[in-house]
Structures are given as C-alpha cells and as structure tokens.
N, C-alpha and C positions, 0 to 999 in steps of 0.2 A: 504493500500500500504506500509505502514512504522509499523514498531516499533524499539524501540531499548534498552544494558545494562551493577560488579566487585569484590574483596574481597582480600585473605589476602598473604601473602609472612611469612618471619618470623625475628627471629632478629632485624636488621636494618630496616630502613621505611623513606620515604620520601613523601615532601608532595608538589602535583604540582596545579597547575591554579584550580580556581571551575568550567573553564567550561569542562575541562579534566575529572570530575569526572561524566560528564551526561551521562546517560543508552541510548546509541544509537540504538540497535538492541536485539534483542531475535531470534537466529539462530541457530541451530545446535543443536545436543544433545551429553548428555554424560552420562554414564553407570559405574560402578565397573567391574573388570574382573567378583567377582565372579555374578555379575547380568547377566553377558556378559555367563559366559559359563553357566547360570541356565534356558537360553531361555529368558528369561527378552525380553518384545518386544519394550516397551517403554521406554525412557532413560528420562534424565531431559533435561531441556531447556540448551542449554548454552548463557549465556548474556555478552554482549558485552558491552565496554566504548567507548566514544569519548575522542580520545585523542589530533587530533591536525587536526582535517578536521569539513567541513560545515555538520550540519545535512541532508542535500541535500544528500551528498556524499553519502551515505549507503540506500539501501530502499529492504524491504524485502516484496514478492508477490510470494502467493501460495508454498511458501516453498525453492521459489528462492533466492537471496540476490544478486543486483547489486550494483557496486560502479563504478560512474562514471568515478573517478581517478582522481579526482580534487577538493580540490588542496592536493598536494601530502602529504601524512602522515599515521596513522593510527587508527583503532579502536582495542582496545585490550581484552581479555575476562577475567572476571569479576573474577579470582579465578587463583592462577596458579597452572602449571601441571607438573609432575616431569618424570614420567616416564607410557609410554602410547603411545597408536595406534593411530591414526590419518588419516581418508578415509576423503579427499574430491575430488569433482568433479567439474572442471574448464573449463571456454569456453572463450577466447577473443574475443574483437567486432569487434576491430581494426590493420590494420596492423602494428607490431611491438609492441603490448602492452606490457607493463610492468606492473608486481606485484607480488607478492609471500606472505608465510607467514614466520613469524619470531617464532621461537620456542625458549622458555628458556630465552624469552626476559627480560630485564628490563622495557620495557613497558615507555624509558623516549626518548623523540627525541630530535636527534643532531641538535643545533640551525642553522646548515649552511645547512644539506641536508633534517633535520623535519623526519628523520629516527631512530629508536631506534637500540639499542646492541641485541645480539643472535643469533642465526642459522638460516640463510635464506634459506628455500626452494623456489627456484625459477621458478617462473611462465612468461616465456616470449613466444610473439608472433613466430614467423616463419619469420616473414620478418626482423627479428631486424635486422639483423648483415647486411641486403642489406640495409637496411635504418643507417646505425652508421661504412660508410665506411671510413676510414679517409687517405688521402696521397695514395685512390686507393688498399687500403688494405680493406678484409672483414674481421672481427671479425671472431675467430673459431664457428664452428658448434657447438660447447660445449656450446655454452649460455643458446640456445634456447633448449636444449633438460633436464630440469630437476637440472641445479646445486648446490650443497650444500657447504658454506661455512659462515664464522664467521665473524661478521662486529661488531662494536663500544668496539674493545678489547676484544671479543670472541675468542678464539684459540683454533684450531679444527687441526685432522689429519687425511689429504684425502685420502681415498680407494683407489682415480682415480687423482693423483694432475694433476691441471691445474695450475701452482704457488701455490698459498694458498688453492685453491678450487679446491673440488672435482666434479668431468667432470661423466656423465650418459656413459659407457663401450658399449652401443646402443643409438642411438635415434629412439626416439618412441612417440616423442609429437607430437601434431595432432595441422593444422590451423588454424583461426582463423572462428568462426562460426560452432566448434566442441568442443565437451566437452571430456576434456581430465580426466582421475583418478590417484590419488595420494594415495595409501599407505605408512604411514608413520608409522614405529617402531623406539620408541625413548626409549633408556634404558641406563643410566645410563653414561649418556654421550656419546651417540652411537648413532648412526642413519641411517638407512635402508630405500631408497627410491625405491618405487617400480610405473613404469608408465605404465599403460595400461595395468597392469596386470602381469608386469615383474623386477624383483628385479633386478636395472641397479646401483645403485649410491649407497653410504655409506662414513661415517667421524667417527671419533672415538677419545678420551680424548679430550671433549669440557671442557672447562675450566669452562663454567656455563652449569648448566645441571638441572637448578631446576628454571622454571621463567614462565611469559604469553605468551599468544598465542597474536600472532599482524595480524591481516588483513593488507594488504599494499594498499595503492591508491598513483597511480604512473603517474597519465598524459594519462591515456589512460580507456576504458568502459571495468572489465572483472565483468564476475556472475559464482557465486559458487550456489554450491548445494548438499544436502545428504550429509553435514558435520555430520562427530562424530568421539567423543572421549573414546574411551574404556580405563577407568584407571587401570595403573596395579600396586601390592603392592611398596611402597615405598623400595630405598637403601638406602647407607651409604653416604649420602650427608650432606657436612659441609655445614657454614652460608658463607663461603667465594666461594662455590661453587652454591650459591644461589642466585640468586635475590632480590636485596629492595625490602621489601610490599612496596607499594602506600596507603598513606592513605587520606582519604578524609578531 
C-alpha cells in the first residue's frame, strides 16, 4: 500500500530536521528529453521526501498516490528540476479541497502556514469559493479553475493577472470524484498550464526558476496519478536564481 523518497541543489545548502530527510514515496517517473523523443518507454522512479507531514499522509497503491491532507504540509522530490514538462493527473474526494504542487520550490516551510517558496500550480475543488464566502461575497471563479502564482518571495508575471496571480482565460476543471490533467511547461522561468487538454494559464520572469517539486496536503483527500517529468536541457541560470540544496 505505501512506499516512499531526494538529492542535490547547488551553491548554497541548508540543512533541516532528520525527520524531513525520510524517503516517503516512490511515484512518478522521469525521463531526459533526448530518452523522451528516442521512444524511451520506461523513465526512472521519481522519489519523494517527507518534509513536514505524518507518514500516514502519503500512501501509494497500484500506481495511484493518495494524501489525505493532513496535516497540512509537504512531500518534496528527491533531486531538483530546472526546466521541464510536467503531466499529472488529479481527482479530489472532497468538496472544496485544497492542494496543488509547488515548482522551483525551496523545499523549506513557513513556520506559520508549514508551506514552502515557488510556483504554485493550483489544485482546488469546485465548491471552494461557495464554501470560503465571506461578508456574502463569493471568491472569483478564478480559484478553482487552475491558478498560477509565487508564494514565500517568489515573483512571477501573470499572462492572466488576478492581483499577483495569474487567472486560467477558461475554466475547464472538472469536480470532485473526476480526474482532472495538468500539463505543465516550465522553461526558464516560464510557465505554461494546460487543463484538460487546453493551454488556459501562463507567468513568466519567476525570480526562482531552478528548485523541487512539492506535493501539497492541505486539509482535504486528493490522488494523483500518471505523474512524469520529461527533463529538458538546462539555461542560463544563476545561484541567486536557484534554490538551496537540502542537505541531509
């Protein structure tokens, strides 16, 4: 029912808690472009860390990977990625879930919200904004449908601004107890999201553009599936435009 699992950054390096460093999962794959356009059919494992959630939290079965969202934090993967594809496939349990993943992450949570820095592609239910009405106001439809934007000093700029965050130009997210698809092109501090098969959302000069990937568990049940990462050759990226390695 379980398994679970990290590596290097460059430059600078920081070193957090020894239970942050344990191999949570074993999910997903990941490939070279040139493996990627030679037909290559099998890619490698990609391994994930626990960074600040229960082993409970994460459990992987026949290829699936549920997180029950509790308690809220992340698992991050084992190596980080610079510039690169990104398919995965998403289904919440619950109405109004909350989760996403973090791209270009530093991979360290904020002591108040247990969230890390990076680019959040964002994963929420359909009901959020009828559930999070406040003073009789509904939250814009923009929440729920895909958005992209920079959290813990991340500075990004919106295709689509919603304030700081860039808003999906369609929605196309699908309910809860449907699996939704994420295409993600990430290039050089760029980033192109496609939902359901259709390029709605994009940001461009993200201030970090070289970091990990973070799973989110946010207070609610979602399962992923048919994650991978196709890496594409590296750019011109500085150490100030990089992420601390984590070291154990």
């Amino acid at each position: 029912m379980k398994k679970f699992f990290l590596t290097l950054g460059i430059t600078s390096a920081i070193v957090l808690p020894t239970f942050a460093q344990q191999i949570q999962a074993e999910f997903g794959t990941e490939m070279s472009a040139t493996a990627f356009y030679a037909n290559e059919k099998k890619g490698a494992p990609i391994r994930w860390i626990n960074v600040n959630t229960e082993k409970s939290t994460w459990s992987v079965n026949n290829g699936e990977l549920k997180c029950t969202g509790h308690p809220i934090g992340v698992m991050r993967s084992e190596k980080q990625y610079e510039n690169f594809i990104m398919h995965v496939e998403w289904m919440h349990m619950e109405p109004g879930g909350n989760s996403g993943v973090f791209v270009w992450s530093g991979a360290v949570p904020d002591k108040k919200d247990r969230l890390p820095d990076g680019v959040e592609v964002q994963m929420l239910e359909l009901d959020w904004v009828k559930l999070n009405i406040t003073d009789g106001v509904i939250p814009p439809i923009a929440y729920v449908h895909g958005e992209l934007f920079g959290v813990g000093g991340v500075e990004t700029v919106p295709d689509n601004p919603r304030g700081t965050r860039s808003k999906s130009i369609e929605n196309l997210c699908k309910p809860r107890g449907e699996w939704n698809t994420y295409d993600v092109v990430c290039v050089d501090g760029t980033i192109k999201l496609s939902v359901n098969g259709k390029f709605v959302n994009g940001l461009s000069k993200s201030s970090q553009k070289k970091g990990y990937l973070c799973l989110e568990s946010e207070g609610a049940e979602i399962h992923f599936r048919n994650f991978s990462i196709v890496e594409l050759p590296p750019g011109v990226t500085s150490s100030e435009q990089t992420a601390a390695e984590i070291k154990k």
